[in-house]
N, C-alpha and C positions, 0 to 999 in steps of 0.2 A: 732961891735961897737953899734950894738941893732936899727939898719937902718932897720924897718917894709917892704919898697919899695921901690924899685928905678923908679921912672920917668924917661923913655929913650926918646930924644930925639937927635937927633945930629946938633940943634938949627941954622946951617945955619948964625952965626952970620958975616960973613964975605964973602966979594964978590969972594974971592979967593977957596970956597970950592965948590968944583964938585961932588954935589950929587942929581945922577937922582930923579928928584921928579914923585912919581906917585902912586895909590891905595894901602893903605901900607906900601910905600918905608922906613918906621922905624921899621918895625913891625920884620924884622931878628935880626936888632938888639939888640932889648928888651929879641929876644929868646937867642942869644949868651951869652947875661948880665948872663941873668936868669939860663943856663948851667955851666957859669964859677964860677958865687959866690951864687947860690943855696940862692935869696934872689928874694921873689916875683916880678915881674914888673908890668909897667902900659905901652901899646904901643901906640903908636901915628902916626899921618901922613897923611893924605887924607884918614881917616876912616869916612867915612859917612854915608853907612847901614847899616843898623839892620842885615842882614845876614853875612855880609862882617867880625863885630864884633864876631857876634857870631862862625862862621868859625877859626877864630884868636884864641878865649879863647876855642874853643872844642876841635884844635888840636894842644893845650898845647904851643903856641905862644908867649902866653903872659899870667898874669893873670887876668888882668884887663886893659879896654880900658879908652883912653881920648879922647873924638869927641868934639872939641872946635870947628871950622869952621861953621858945619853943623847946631848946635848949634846955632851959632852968625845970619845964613841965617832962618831959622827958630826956634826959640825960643818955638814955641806951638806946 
């Protein structure tokens, strides 16, 4: 349908979903996205280093990172 990327998150919008949060904790499933419909991702989730990210996109995890948090704490 010509969808460039998909954003994976698994958004947590409700108090009833039980998902361990911790260093990553979205980043398998940006890679499962990215194996089933062969359509780039972005991973998310308590990405906060530089090496953390780059570890992610060298062993084909994901294609591309979103560090929003890390971000919001430091800005510069």
């Amino acid at each position: 349908m010509g969808c460039p990327i998909i954003h994976v998150s698994t958004a947590a919008l409700t108090l009833t979903q039980k998902i361990p949060a911790g260093p990553g904790f979205q980043v398998p499933f940006a890679q499962v996205i990215h194996q089933q419909v062969q359509i780039p991702t972005i991973a998310v989730g308590l990405i906060s280093e530089p090496l953390q990210a780059k570890t992610i996109l060298a062993s084909h995890q994901a294609n591309a990172i979103a560090i929003g948090r890390a971000i919001m704490h430091n800005p510069h």
